[in-house]
N, C-alpha and C positions, 0 to 999 in steps of 0.2 A: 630316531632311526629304528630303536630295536621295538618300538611302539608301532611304527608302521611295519614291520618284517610281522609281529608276531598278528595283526588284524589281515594280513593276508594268506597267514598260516591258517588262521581260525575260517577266512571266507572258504581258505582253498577246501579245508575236508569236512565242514557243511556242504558244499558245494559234491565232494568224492563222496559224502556218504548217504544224503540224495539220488545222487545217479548207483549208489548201491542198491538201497532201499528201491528204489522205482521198477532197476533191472530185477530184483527179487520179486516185487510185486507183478510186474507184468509177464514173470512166468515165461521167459524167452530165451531160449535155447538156437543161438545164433547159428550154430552149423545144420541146424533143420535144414531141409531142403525143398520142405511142402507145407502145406496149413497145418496138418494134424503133430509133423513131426516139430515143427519150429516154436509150436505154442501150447502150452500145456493148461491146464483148468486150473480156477484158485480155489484153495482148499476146501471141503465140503461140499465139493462138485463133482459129477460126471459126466466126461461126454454122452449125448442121447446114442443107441446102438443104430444102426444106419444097416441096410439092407444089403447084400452083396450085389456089387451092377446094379445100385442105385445112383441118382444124381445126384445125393447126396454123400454118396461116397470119392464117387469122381469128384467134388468140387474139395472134399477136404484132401484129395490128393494131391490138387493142384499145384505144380513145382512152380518153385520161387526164386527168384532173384537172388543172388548172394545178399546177406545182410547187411545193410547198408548204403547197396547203390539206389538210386533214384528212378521214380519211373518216369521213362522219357516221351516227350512229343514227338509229334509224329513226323515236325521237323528235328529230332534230334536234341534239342535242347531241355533240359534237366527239370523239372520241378521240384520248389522246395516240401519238404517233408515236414520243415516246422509245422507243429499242431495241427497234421493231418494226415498224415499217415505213417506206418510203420514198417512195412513190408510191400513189395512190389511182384505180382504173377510176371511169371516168365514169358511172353506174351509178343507176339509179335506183330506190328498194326500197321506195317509200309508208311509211304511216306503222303499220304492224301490226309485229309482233315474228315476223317468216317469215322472212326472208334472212339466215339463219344460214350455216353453213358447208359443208352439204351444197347445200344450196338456190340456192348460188354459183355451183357446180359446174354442175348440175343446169340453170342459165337459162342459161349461159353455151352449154352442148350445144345448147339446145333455140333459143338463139337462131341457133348456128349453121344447125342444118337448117331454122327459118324464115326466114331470110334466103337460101336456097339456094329454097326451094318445097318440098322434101323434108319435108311435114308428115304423111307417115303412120311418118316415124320420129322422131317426137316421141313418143316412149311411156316410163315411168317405171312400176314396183309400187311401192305404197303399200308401209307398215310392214306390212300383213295381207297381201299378196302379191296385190293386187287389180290388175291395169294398166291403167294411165288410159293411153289411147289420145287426142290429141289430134284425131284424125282423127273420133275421132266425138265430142269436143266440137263440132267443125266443125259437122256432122252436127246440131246442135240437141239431143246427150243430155246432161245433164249425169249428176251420179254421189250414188247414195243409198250413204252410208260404213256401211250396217248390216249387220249380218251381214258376210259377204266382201266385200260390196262387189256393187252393180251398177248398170245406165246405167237412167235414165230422160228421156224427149222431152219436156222442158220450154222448147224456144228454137226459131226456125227459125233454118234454115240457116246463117253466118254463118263469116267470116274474119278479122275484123280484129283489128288490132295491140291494142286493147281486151280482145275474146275472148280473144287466146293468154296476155294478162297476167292475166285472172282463170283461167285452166285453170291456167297456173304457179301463182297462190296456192294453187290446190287442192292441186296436187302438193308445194309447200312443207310445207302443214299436214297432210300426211298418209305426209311420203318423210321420210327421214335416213340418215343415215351406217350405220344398220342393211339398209335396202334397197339404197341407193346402193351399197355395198361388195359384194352380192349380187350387183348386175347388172353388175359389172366383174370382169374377168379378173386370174388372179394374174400379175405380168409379172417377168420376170428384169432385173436387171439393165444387163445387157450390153446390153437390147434395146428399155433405157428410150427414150421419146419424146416431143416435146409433147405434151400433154394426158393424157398420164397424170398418175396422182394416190397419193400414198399416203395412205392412209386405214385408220384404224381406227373398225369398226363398236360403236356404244354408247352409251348414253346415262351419263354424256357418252362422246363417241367426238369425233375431229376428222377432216378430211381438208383437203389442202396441194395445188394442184393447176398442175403443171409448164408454166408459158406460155413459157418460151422456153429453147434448148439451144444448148451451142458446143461442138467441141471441138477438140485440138489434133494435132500430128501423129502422137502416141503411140495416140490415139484415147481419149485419156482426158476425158471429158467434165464440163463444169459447167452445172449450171440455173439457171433463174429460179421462183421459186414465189409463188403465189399463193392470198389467201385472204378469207373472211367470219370469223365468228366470233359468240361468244354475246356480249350479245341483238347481233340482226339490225344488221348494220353493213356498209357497202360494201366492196365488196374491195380490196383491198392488197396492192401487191406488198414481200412481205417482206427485212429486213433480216439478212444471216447473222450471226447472233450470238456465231460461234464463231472467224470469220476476218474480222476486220473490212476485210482489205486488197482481200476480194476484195466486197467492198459486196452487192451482192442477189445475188450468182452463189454457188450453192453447188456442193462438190466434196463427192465420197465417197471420195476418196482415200485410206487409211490409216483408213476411218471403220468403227463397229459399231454405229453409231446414227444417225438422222438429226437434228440437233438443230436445232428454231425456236424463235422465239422466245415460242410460246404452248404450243406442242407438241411433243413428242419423238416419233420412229417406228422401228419395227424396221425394218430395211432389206427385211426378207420381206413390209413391208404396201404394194407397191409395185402398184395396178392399172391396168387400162389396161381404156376401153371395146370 
């Protein structure tokens, strides 16, 4: 008896000093309430400096989920976080099956420039190469998906935070990882930055998209990535599954792949808007 009491003692704080050691290493500061404030760099690092009203600034603002709840479908039900993510965007995606993993991406830009005013660069091509211009959703056109694609005046006028959420559905049910990949640039490496994304176009296709950067004096850098996924679920910030010591921060150091935990990428699928 007291042989079995004490091999449960020993599993129990291996077990408490694992989940110590882990929460040390992954550098996580549970009452954060944003990217920047909930995670901090591992030692020998600095965050890259990010421009003021840059998109790289909005994305490391981005508020967050209390720690620990899950991010949900879009019917409501939960997703597990084992081994793949650790944090959930505070996020709000109704109850249709559209905030997928392009469509992440996609609201997250489109929020930035309407939160700036910048709403005549809210524009996205459909899968047919159609471009929905949010400026003349404004405008009272909405959009007949037949043939190529063209606007017709069925609304006045209008701006509200309502409007730009039903023009995103639009662009949800009609953009992917096929268009999306189109209207981004291929980017090297060396010249990675917030808000770039690696993505591959396809159905299925995925894309992974980079909200926060450190690096350290060699200039060798690590990210934070971010994602939706199929059906339609809130974003998360992902878990690297290949180095656990460094928690959500991935490194491409000695890498030939990029490896997540839903998705793998060539290191050449690297875009930038």
């Amino acid at each position: 008896m007291k042989n079995k009491i004490y091999k449960i003692l020993v599993v129990f704080l291996l077990f408490s000093l694992q989940s110590f050691l882990y929460g040390e290493i992954n550098y996580l500061n549970k009452k954060g309430m944003t990217v920047e404030t909930r995670y901090s760099v591992p030692k020998g690092y600095k965050r890259v400096n990010v421009e003021k009203g840059s998109f790289a600034e909005f994305l490391r603002n981005q508020k967050l989920k209390p720690y620990g709840e899950k991010a949900l479908y879009h019917n409501g039900k939960e997703k597990s976080s084992r081994g793949i993510y650790d944090s959930v965007f505070d996020v709000e995606i109704g109850n249709q099956d559209l905030h997928q993993c392009a469509d992440a991406i996609m609201l997250l830009r489109a929020e930035y420039f309407y939160s700036k005013k910048e709403y005549n660069k809210i524009n996205f091509h459909f899968t047919s190469g159609f471009e929905a211009k949010y400026s003349k959703w404004m405008e009272g056109y909405r959009i007949n998906v037949q043939g190529k694609g063209s606007y017709v005046k069925k609304a006045n006028p209008s701006n509200t935070y309502k409007d730009f959420k039903s023009y995103m559905n639009m662009v949800f049910a009609y953009c992917g990882t096929l268009s999306l990949e189109k209207e981004m640039k291929l980017q090297s490496l060396d010249k990675m930055k917030i808000g770039d994304a690696f993505i591959k176009g396809g159905s299925p296709g995925h894309v992974v998209l980079i909200v926060d950067m450190a690096e350290n004096d060699k200039g060798e850098k690590i990210f934070m990535l971010a994602q939706s996924y199929m059906p339609a679920q809130q974003t998360q910030i992902l878990i690297n599954p290949s180095d656990r010591n460094l928690g959500v921060w991935y490194s491409l150091k000695g890498k030939d792949v990029l490896i997540t935990p839903e998705w793998d990428f060539s290191l050449n699928q690297l875009r930038s808007f």
